[in-house]
Phi, psi and omega in degrees: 000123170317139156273116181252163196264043122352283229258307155312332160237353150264002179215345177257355171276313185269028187273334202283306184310317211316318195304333194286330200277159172216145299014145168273166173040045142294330188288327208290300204286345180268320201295312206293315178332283204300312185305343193244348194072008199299177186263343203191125149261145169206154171218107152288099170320093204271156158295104204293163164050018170238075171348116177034072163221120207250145156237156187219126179261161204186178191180081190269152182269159178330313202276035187234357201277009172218032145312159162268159189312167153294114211252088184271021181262306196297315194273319164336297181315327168247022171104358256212215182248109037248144187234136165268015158255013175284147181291119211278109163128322182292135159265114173288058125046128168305337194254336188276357174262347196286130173256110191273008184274348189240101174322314183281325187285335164292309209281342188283329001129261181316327184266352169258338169310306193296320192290318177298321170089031172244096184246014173199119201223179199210139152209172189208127180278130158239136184098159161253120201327143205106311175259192186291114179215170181191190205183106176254159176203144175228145178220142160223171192257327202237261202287189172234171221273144177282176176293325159315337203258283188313297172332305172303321170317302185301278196307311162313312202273028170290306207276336164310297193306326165276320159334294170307329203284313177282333163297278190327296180308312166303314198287339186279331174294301124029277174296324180291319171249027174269315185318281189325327207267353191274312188291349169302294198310285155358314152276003200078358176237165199230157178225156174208140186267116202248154177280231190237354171251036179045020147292138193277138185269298211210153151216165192260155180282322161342291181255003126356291153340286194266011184219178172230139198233154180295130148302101171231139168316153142099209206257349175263161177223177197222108178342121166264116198232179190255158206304334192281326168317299189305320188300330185286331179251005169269302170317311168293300225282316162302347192268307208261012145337036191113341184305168175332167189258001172264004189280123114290152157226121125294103187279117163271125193248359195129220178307358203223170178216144187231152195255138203241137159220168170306138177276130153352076226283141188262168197293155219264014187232025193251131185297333188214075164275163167280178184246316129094264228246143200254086208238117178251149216239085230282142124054269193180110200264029185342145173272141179277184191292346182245000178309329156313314204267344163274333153327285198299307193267345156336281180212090168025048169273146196283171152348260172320309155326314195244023147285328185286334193284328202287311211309295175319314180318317192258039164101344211257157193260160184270002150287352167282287225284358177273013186269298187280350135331326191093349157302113169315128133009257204296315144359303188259355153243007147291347200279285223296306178293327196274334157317270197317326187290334179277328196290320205093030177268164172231037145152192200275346170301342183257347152311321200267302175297339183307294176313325172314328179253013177260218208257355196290328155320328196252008173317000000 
């Protein structure tokens, strides 16, 4: 099938914008609707690593707005769309899914078609198991969809299929620093990525939180500081600009100070890397309410026990912190010997890295 150029602005530019949309490829899936005349575009998602589990984007015409939904869990179930036996890249037919070899299993087959209002489609599987996968489908109700129609399918789904491929990878990239940036936040600290003249490329909700930054146009911005701060974090951030992967500055920002390092160096095709990484710190960094009860089950501790040990951890002496406890004096320091004993410490400095270094901060 010729590609026109048509066909480059309604349906393969906004296949590419799609990834950015959430939902993805809604504009994609109305362009592709008005273009085929269909009553209903829909693209079913697979779940990575979640066996026949779906998510479904659509895109219905005006006389469709008061069907009932696209039930592809009810059509899976029956053999329909999305189907895994289908060929990945083959464009389908409504009559190549029907099994006309089973009466009962057609009619039912025909009667969840009929609630839906489909009686006549076109689909195509992208991808392959395992990987990045999907199911686009157009439906009408009264004629039926053309050789034209298949053909737009066929030729789309090479270009779906690296779509997904970029999803899936963006989505994983993703996850990686949504993990990284919550266990920072946890701690209290937060990072930002700066270019070698000490504009922010990128921050985390973390130091978003804690620093303030310039509305300045276009996409990079500037910590707000007062001028001898800024020449001090501009200046560093030109010094360790490609320096060595052992370099640190520590920067006074004012009330906060923030430790500057080389940002990783990035692939020589990457558009925007940082130069780089800032990382800043709340304060006093609370352990949270459950953070005692990941103690306790560490090493066996009681309750009151991993309470008082969290307590030591966070600074507090151990006749304070057995006072808010409910603890005798004397008590809270028999508690305190029953700690090193279970812990395998020999006093509260080593009680104290214990705890710090375990998993109980991050709770």
């Amino acid at each position: 099938m010729a590609f026109l150029s048509s066909d480059q602005r309604e349906l393969y530019l906004p296949l590419m914008e799609g990834l950015l949309e959430d939902p993805p490829w809604q504009r994609f899936l109305a362009s592709l609707l008005q273009r085929t005349g269909a009553r209903r575009a829909a693209l079913a998602l697979a779940r990575p690593g979640e066996a026949g589990s779906t998510f479904t984007v659509r895109a219905d015409a005006a006389r469709a707005a008061q069907d009932p939904p696209l039930d592809f869990a009810r059509l899976a179930a029956l053999g329909l769309f999305p189907g895994t036996a289908m060929r990945p890249g083959r464009v389908y037919t409504l009559g190549e899914m029907l099994d006309f070899d089973a009466p009962a299993r057609i009619e039912a087959q025909r009667a969840a078609l009929g609630t839906m209002r489909i009686n006549h489609a076109r689909a195509v599987r992208i991808g392959t198991p395992g990987t990045a996968e999907a199911w686009l489908l157009l439906t009408r109700e009264r004629e039926d969809l053309g050789a034209a129609d298949s053909a737009l399918l066929a030729a789309l789904a090479p270009h779906l299929a690296a779509a997904l491929r970029v999803r899936a990878a963006l989505g994983l990239a993703e996850a990686r620093a949504a993990m990284a940036e919550s266990t920072l936040a946890l701690l209290g600290a937060g990072e930002i990525a700066f270019t070698s003249g000490g504009q922010v490329l990128a921050a985390d909700r973390e130091a978003e939180r804690l620093l303030a930054f310039t509305a300045e146009p276009g996409p990079l911005r500037r910590l707000q500081l007062l001028p001898e701060p800024t020449r001090a974090l501009e200046a560093a951030c030109s010094a360790l600009a490609g320096a060595a992967p052992h370099a640190r500055r520590l920067v006074a920002l004012g009330p906060r100070q923030i430790l500057l390092r080389p940002a990783t160096p990035a692939p020589a095709s990457a558009a925007s890397a940082p130069a780089v990484i800032g990382l800043v710190r709340a304060e006093a960094a609370m352990m949270s309410a459950a953070a005692p009860e990941i103690l306790a089950t560490a090493h066996g501790l009681s309750p009151r026990e991993a309470a008082l040990a969290v307590a030591l951890a966070q600074g507090e002496t151990i006749l304070a912190a057995g006072q808010r406890l409910g603890l005798t004096p004397e008590t809270a320091r028999n508690y305190s010997k029953r700690l090193y004993a279970k812990t395998g410490t020999s006093g509260q400095a080593q009680l104290v890295r214990l705890v710090l270094t375990g998993l109980a901060p991050l709770a």
